[in-house]
MARTINU-317127 format. One record per residue (C-alpha): residue number from 0; residue in one letter; x, y, z. Coordinates in Angstrom, 3 decimals. Each point is the difference from the previous one (the first is absolute). Example, Ala and Ser with C-alpha at 12.3 -4.5 7.8 and 13.67 -1.06 7.14 Angstrom:
<pos:0, code:A, px:12.300, py:-4.500, pz:7.800>
<pos:1, code:S, px:1.370, py:3.440, pz:-0.660>
% end
This chain:
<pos:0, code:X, px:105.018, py:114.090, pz:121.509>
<pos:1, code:X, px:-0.659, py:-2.741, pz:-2.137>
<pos:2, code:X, px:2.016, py:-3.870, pz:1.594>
<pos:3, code:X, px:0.951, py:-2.000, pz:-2.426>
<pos:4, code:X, px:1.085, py:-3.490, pz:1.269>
<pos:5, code:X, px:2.845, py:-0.986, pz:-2.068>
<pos:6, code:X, px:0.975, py:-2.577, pz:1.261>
<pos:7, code:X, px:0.378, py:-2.405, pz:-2.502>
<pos:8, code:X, px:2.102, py:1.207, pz:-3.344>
<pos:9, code:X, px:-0.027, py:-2.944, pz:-1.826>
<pos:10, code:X, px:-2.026, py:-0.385, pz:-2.669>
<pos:11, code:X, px:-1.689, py:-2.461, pz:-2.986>
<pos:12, code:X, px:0.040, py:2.370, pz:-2.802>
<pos:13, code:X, px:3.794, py:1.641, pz:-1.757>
<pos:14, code:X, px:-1.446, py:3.297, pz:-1.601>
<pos:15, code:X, px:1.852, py:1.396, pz:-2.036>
<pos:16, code:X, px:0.327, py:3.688, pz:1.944>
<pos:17, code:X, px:-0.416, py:-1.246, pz:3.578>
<pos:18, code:X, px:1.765, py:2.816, pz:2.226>
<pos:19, code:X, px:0.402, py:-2.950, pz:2.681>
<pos:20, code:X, px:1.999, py:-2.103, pz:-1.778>
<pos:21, code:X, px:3.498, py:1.089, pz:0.925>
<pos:22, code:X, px:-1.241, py:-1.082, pz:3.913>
<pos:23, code:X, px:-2.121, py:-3.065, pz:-1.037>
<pos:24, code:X, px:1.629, py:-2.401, pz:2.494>
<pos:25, code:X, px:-0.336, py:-3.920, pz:-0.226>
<pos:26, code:X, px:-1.416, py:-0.493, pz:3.539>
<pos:27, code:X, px:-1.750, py:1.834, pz:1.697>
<pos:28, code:X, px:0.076, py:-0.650, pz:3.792>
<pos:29, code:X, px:-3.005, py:2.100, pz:1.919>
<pos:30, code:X, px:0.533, py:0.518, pz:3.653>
<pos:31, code:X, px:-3.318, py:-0.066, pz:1.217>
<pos:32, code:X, px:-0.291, py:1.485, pz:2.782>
<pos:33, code:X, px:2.490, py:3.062, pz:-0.731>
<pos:34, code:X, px:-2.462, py:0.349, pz:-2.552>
<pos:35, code:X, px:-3.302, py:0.094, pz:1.317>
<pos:36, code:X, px:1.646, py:2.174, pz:2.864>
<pos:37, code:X, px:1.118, py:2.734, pz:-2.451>
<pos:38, code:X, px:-3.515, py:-0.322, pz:-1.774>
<pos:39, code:X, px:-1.513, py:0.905, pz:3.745>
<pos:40, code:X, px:2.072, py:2.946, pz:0.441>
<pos:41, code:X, px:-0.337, py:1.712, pz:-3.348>
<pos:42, code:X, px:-3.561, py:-1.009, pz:0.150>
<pos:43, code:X, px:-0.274, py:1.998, pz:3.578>
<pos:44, code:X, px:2.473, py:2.835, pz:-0.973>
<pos:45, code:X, px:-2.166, py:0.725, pz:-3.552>
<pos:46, code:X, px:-2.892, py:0.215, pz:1.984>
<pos:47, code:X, px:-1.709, py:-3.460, pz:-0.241>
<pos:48, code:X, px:-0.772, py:0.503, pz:3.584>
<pos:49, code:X, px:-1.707, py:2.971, pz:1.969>
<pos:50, code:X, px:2.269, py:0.984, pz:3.060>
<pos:51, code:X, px:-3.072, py:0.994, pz:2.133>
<pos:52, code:X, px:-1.883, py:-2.951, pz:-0.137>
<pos:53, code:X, px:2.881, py:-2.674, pz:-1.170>
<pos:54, code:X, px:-2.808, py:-1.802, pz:-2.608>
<pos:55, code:X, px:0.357, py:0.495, pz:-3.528>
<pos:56, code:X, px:-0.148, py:3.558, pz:-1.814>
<pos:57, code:X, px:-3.214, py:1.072, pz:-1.732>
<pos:58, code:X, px:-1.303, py:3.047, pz:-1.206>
<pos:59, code:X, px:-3.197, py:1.292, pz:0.949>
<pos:60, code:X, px:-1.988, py:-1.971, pz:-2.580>
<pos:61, code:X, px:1.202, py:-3.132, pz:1.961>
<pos:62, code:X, px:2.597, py:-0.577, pz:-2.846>
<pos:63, code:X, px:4.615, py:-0.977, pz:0.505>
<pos:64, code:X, px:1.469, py:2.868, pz:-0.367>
<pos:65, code:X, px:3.303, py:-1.529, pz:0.525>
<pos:66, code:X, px:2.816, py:-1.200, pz:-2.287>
<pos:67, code:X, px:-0.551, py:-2.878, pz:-2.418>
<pos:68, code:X, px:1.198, py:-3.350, pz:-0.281>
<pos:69, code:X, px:1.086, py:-1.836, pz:-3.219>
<pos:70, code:X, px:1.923, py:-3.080, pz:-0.599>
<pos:71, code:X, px:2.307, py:1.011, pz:-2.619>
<pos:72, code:X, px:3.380, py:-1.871, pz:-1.425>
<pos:73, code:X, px:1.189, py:-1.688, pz:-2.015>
<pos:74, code:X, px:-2.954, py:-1.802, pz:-0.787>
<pos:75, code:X, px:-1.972, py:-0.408, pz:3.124>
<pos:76, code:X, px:-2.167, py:-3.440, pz:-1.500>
<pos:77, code:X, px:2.851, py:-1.992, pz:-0.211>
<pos:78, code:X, px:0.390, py:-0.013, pz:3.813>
<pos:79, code:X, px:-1.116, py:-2.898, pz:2.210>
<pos:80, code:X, px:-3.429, py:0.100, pz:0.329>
<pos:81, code:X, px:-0.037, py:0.336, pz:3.866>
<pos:82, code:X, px:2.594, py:3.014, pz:-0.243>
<pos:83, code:X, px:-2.363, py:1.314, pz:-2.544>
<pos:84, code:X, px:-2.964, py:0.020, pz:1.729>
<pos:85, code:X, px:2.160, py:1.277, pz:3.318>
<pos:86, code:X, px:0.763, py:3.002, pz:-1.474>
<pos:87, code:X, px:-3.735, py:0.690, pz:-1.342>
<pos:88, code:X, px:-1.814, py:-1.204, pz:3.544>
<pos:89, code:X, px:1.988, py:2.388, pz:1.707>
<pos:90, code:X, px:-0.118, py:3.353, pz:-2.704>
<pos:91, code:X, px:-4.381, py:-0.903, pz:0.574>
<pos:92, code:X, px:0.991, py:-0.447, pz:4.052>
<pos:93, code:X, px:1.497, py:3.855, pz:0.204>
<pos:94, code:X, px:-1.515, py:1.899, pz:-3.044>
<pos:95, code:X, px:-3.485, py:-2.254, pz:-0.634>
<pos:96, code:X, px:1.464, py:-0.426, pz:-3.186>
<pos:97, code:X, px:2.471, py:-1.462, pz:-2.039>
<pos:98, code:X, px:1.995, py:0.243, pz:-3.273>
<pos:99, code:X, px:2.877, py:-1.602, pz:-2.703>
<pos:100, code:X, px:1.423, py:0.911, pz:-3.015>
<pos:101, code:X, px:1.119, py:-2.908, pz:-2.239>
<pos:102, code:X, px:0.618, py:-0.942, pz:-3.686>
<pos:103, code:X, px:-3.574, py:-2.008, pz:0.336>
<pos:104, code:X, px:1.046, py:-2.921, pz:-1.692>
<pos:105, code:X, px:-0.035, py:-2.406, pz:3.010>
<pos:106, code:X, px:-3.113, py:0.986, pz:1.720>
<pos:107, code:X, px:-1.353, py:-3.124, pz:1.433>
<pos:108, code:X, px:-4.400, py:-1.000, pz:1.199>
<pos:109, code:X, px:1.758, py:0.046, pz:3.859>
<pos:110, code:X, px:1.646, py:3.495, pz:-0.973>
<pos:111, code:X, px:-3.815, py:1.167, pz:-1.259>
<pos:112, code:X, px:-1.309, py:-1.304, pz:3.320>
<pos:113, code:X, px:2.473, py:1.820, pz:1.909>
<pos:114, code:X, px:-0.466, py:3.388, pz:-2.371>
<pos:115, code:X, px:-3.583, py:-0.190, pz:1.160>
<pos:116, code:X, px:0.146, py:-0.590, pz:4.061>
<pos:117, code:X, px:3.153, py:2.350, pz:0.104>
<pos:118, code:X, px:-1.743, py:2.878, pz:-2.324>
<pos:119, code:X, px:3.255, py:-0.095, pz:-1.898>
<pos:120, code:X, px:0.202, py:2.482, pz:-2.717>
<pos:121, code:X, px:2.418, py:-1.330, pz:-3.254>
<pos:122, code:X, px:2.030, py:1.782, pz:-1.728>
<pos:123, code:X, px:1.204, py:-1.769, pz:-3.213>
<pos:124, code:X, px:3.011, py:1.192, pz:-1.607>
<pos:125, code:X, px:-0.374, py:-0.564, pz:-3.755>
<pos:126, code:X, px:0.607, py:2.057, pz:-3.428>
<pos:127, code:X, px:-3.003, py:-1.138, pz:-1.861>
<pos:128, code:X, px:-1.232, py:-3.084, pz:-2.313>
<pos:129, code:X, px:2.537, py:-1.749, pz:-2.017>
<pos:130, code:X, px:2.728, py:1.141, pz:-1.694>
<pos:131, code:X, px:-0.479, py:3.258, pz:2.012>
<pos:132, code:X, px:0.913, py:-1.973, pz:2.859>
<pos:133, code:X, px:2.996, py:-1.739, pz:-1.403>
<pos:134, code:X, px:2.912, py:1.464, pz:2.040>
<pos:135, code:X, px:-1.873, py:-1.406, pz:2.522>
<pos:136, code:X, px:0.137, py:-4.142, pz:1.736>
<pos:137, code:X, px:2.567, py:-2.991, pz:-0.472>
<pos:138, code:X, px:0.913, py:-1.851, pz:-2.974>
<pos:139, code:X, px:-0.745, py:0.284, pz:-3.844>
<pos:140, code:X, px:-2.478, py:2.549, pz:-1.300>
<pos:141, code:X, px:-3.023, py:-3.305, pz:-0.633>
<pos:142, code:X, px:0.564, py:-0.745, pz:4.269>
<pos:143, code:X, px:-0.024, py:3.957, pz:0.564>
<pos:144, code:X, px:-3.149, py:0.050, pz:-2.126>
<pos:145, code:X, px:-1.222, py:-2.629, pz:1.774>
<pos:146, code:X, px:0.524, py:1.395, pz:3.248>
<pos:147, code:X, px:-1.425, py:3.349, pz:-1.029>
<pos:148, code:X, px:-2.773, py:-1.739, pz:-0.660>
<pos:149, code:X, px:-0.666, py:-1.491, pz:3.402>
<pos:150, code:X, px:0.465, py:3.277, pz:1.495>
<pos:151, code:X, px:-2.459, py:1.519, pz:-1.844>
<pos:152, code:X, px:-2.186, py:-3.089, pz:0.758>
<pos:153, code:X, px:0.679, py:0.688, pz:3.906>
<pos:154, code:X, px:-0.798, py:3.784, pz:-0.494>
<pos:155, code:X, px:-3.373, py:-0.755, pz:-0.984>
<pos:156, code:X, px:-0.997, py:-2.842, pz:2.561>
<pos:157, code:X, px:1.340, py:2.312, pz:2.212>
<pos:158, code:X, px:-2.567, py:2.894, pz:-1.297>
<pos:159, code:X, px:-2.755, py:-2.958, pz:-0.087>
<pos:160, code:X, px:0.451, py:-0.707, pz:3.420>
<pos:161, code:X, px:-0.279, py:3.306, pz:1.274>
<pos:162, code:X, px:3.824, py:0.534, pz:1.104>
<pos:163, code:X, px:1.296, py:3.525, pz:-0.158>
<pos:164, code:X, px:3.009, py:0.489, pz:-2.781>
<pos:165, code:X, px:1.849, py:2.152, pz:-1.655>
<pos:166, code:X, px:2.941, py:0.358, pz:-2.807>
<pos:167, code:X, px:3.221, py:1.111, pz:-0.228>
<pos:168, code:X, px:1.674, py:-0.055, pz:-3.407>
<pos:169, code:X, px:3.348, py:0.275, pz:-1.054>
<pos:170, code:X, px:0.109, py:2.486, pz:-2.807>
<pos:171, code:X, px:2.872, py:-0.722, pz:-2.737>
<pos:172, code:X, px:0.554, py:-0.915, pz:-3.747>
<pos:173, code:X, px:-2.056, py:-2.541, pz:0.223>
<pos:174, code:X, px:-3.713, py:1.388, pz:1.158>
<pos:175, code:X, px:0.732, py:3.333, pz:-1.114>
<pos:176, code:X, px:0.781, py:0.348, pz:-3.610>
<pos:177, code:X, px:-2.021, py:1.287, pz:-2.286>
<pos:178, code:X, px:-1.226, py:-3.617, pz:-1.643>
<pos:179, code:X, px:-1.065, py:-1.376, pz:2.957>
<pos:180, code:X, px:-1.506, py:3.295, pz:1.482>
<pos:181, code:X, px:-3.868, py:-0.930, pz:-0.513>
<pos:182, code:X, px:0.762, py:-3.254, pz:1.295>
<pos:183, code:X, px:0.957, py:0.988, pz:3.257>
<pos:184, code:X, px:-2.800, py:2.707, pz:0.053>
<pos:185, code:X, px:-2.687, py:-2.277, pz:-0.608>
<pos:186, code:X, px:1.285, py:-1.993, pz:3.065>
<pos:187, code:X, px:0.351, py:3.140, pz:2.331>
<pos:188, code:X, px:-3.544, py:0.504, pz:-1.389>
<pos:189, code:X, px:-1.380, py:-3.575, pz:1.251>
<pos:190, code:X, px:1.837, py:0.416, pz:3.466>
<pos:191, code:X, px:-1.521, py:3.565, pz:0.953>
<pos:192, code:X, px:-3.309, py:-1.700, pz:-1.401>
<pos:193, code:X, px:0.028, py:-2.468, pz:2.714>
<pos:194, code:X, px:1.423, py:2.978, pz:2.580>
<pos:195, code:X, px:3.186, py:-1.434, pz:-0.316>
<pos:196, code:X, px:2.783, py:2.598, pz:0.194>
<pos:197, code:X, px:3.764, py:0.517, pz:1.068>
<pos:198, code:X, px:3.275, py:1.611, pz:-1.663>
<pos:199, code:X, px:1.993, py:0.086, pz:-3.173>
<pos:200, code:X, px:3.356, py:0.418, pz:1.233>
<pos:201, code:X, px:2.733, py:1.573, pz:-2.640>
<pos:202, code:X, px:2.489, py:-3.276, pz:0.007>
<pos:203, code:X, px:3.875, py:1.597, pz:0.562>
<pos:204, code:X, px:2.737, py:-2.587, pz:-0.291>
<pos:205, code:X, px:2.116, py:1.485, pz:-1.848>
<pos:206, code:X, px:0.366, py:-2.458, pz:-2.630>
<pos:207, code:X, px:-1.616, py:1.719, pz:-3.710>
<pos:208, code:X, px:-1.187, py:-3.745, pz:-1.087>
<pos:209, code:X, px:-2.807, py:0.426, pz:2.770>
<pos:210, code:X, px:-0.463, py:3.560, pz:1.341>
<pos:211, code:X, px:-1.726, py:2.680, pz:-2.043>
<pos:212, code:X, px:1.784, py:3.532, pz:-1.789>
<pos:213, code:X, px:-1.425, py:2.665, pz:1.892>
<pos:214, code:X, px:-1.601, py:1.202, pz:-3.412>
<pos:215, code:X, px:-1.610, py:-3.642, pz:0.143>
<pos:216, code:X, px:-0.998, py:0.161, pz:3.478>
<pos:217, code:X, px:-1.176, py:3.972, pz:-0.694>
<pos:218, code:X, px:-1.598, py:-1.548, pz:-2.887>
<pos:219, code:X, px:-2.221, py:-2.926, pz:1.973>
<pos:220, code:X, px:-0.982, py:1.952, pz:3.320>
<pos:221, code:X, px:-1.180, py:2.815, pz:-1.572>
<pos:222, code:X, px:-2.127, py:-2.140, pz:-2.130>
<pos:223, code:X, px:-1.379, py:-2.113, pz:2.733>
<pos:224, code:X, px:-0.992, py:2.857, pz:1.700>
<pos:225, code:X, px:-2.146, py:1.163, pz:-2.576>
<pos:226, code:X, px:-1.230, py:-3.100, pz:-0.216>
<pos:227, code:X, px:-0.845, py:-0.870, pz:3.714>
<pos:228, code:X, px:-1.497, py:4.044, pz:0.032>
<pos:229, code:X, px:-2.158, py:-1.288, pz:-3.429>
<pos:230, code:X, px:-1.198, py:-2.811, pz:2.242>
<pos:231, code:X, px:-0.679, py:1.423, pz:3.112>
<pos:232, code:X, px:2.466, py:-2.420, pz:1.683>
<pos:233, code:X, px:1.321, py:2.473, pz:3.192>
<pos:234, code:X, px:1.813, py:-2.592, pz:2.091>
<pos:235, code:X, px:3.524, py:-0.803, pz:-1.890>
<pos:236, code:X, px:3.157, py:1.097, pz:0.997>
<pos:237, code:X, px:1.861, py:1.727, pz:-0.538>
<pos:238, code:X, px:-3.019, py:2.201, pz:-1.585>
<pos:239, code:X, px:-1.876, py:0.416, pz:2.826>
<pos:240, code:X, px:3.349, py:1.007, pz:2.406>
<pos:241, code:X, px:0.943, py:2.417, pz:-2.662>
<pos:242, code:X, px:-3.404, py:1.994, pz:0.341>
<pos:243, code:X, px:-0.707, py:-0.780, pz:3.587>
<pos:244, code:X, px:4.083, py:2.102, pz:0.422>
<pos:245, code:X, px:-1.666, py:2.758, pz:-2.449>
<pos:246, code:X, px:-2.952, py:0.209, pz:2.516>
<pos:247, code:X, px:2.075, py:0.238, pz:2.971>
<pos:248, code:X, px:-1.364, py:-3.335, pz:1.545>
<pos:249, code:X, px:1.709, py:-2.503, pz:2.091>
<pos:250, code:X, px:-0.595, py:-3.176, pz:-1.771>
<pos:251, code:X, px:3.067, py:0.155, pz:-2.670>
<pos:252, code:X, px:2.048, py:-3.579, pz:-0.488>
<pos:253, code:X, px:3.698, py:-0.126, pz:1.348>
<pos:254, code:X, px:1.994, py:1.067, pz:-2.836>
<pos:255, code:X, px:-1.670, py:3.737, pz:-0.092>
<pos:256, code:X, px:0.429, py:0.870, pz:3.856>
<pos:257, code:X, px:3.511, py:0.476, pz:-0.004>
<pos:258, code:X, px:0.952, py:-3.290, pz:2.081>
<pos:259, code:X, px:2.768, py:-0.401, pz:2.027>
<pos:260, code:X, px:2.201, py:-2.748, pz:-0.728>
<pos:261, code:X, px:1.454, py:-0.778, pz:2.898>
<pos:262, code:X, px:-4.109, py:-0.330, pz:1.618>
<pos:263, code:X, px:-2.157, py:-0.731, pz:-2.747>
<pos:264, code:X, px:-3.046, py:0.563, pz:2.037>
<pos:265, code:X, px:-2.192, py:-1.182, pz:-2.322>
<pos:266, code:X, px:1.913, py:-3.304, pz:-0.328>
<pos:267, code:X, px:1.265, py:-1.775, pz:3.320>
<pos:268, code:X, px:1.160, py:-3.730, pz:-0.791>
<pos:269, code:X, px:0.417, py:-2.684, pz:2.669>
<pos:270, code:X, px:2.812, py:-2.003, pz:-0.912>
<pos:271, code:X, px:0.348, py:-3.610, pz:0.880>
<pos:272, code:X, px:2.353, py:0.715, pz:2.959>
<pos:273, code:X, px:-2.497, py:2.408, pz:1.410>
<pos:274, code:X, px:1.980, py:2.965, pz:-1.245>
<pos:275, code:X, px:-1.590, py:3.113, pz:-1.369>
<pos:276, code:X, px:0.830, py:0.555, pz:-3.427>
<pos:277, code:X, px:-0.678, py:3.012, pz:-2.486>
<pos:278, code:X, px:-2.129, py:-0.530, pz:-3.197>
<pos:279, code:X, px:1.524, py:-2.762, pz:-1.910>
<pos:280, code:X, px:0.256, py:2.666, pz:-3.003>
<pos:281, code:X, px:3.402, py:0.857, pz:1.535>
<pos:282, code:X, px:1.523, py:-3.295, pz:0.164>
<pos:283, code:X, px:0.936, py:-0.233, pz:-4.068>
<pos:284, code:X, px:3.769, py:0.535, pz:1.004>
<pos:285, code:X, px:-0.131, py:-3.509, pz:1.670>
<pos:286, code:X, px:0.194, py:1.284, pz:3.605>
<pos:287, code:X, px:-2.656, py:0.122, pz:2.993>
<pos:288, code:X, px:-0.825, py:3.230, pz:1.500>
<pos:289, code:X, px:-1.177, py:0.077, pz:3.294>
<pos:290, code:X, px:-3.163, py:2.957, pz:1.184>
<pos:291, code:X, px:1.188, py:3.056, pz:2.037>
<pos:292, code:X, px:-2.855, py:1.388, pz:2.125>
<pos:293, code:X, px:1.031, py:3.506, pz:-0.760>
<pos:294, code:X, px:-1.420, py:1.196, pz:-3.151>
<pos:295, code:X, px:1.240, py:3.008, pz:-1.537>
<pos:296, code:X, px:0.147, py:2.529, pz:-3.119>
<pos:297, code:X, px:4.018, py:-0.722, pz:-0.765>
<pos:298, code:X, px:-0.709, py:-0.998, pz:-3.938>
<pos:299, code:X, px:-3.211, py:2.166, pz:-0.351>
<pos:300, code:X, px:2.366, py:3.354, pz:0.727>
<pos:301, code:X, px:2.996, py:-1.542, pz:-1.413>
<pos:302, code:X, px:-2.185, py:-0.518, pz:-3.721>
<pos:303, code:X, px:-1.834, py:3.518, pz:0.466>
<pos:304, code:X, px:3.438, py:1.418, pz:-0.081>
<pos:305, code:X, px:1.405, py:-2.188, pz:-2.835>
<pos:306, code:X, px:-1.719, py:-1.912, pz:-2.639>
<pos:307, code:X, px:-3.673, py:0.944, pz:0.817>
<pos:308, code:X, px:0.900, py:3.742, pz:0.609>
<pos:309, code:X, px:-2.869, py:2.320, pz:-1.336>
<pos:310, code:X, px:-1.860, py:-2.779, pz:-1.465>
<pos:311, code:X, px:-3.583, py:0.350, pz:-0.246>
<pos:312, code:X, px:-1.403, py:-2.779, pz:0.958>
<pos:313, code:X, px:2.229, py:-0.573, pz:2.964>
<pos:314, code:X, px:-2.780, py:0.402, pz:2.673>
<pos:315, code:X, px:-1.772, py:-2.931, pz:-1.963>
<pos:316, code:X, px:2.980, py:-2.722, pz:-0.066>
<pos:317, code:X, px:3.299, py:1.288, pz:2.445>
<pos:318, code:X, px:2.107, py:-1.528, pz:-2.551>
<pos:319, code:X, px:-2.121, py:-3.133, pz:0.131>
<pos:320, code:X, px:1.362, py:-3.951, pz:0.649>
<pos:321, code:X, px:3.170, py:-0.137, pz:1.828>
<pos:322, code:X, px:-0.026, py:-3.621, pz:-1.483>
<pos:323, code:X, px:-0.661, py:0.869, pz:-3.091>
<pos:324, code:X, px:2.513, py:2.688, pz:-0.267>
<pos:325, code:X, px:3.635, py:-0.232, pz:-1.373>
<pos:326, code:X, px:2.440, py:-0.965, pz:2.678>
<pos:327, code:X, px:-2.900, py:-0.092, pz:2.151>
<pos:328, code:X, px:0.071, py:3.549, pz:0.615>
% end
C-alpha cells in the first residue's frame, strides 16, 4: 500500500494536461499534526510495523517489508524547506527510507544533502528533451526550454551523486509522433544506460491537440516495445506489467489489476487536512474523493458484464484506469 503524502497541491509548473488542475487550490494550509497522525496509522495498518514485536517490519533478509512512503503533490520542492525535510526524516524514521516525485526543476545542494542522509529515491516526472517536453513547465516555449534543460541538468547530478531515480513520461503528440520518435528513443536509451528507468504513461485528457489516436498510440507502443526488446531494456512500464500479467506474477502496475476506485490500494494520498484521499487520477471532475477501507469488485463485475464482456485480454487489464476511462467508469 503505497502513502503518498499529498499534502501540498500547489505547484510551480502549469502543464498543459495536469489531471490536478481543476483542484489546484491557492493556499494550501497543512495541519500538521492530523497529518503526521494519519501517516502513523496507515503506516501501522499497511504493515510498517510487526504486531509481535511492535519494531519495524522486515523480512527475513533483515529488509521493510512494509508500505512505502513518498512525498508526492503538487510539487513537493516548492514547500518550506523545514516541511520538506519533515516529511522525508520521518518516511527514513518508519520505512529506513524515503522518497518524492517532482517536476525536478527546483532541486536545490540542501535538497541533495537531504536525498542522501534520508536515502530518498526521485522520481522525476518529465516527457523527454526539448520540444518533446513542451506541454510541459510555465511560460513561453524559450523559458520551458530552459527549464527542461535544468531538469535534465538535475537528473544527471542526481545520477553523479549516486541518488536513486527514475522517469515518468507523459506520452502525447508531442514525444510520440513519428518525427520525433528516434529522439525520444535515443534518450530512453541513455537513461536505461545509466540504470535509470520508470513509465511511459498513455496521456488521456481528452483534448485531440495533446492526446494521441489510438492508431497513434497503437502505432508508438508497439514500436517501443520492439525497441526496448531490441535493447534488452526489461524494466519499463507498462512493458514489463504487460508480460509479468502474461506470466501470472504479482508485480503488474495499477492500471492492469482491476483497481477499485473507491480504494485505490495502490494509491493512498494524505491530504493536507489529514484526510485519506483516493488516487488523484479521480479528481479530474474538480471534486475530492475521500478512501473507503472496504475494497471491492463493484466495477470489475459490472465491466465483465458490459463493455469488457468476452474480451480476451480481460484477465490482463479489468477494464484498466478508472481515471482514465470515460465518465470515470
Amino acid at each position: 500500500m503505497p502513502i503518498l503524502l499529498k499534502m501540498n497541491l500547489k505547484c510551480n509548473f502549469n502543464c498543459d494536461y495536469c489531471y490536478q488542475a481543476p483542484i489546484r487550490p491557492e493556499e494550501e494550509i497543512i495541519d500538521y499534526k492530523a497529518v503526521e497522525n494519519t501517516i502513523l496509522d496507515l503506516w501501522e495498518k499497511g504493515g510498517g510495523k510487526d504486531p509481535k514485536t511492535g519494531k519495524i517490519n522486515l523480512d527475513k533478509n533483515g529488509r521493510y517489508c512494509g508500505p512505502t512512503i513518498t512525498l508526492h503533490g503538487g510539487e513537493p520542492t516548492i514547500m518550506p524547506i523545514k516541511d520538506f525535510e519533515r516529511y522525508l526524516k520521518l518516511s527514513h524514521r518508519l520505512t529506513g527510507s524515503s522518497g518524492i516525485q517532482t517536476n525536478g526543476y527546483n532541486i536545490t545542494d540542501e535538497m541533495v544533502r537531504m536525498f542522501k542522509k534520508y536515502r530518498t529515491h526521485v522520481g522525476f516526472s518529465i516527457d523527454g528533451p526539448f520540444p518533446l517536453n513542451e506541454f510541459r513547465g510555465i511560460g513561453s516555449l524559450e523559458q520551458k526550454k530552459q527549464q527542461t534543460e535544468q531538469v535534465i541538468h538535475n537528473m544527471n547530478r542526481l545520477h553523479n551523486e549516486g541518488i536513486s531515480s527514475s522517469v515518468i513520461a507523459v506520452i502525447h503528440k508531442k514525444n510520440a509522433c513519428p518525427e520525433r520518435r528516434e529522439v525520444f528513443k535515443s534518450w530512453i536509451k541513455e537513461l536505461s544506460e545509466k540504470g535509470i528507468t520508470g513509465r511511459l504513461n498513455e496521456c488521456c485528457t481528452g483534448n485531440s491537440d495533446i492526446d494521441l489516436t489510438i492508431q497513434e498510440a497503437v502505432d508508438f507502443y508497439t514500436d517501443m516495445y520492439d525497441f526496448m526488446i531490441e535493447n534488452g531494456y526489461t524494466e519499463w512500464s507498462p512493458f514489463k506489467d504487460i508480460m509479468n500479467s502474461f506470466k501470472g506474477e504479482s508485480n503488474v502496475v495499477c492500471s492492469f489489476r482491476g483497481c477499485d476506485p473507491f480504494c485505490t490500494s495502490a494509491a493512498t494520498s494524505v491530504l493536507n487536512d489529514g484526510s485519506v484521499g483516493v488516487c488523484l487520477r479521480l479528481y479530474g471532475d474538480g471534486k475530492k474523493y475521500l478512501r473507503t477501507d472496504l475494497s471491492t469488485n463493484i466495477r470489475r463485475d459490472v465491466l465483465s458484464e458490459t463493455d469488457c464482456k468476452d474480451c480476451k485480454w480481460w484477465e490482463h487489464c479489468y477494464g484498466g484506469c478508472s481515471g482514465l476511462s470515460s465518465g470515470f467508469d
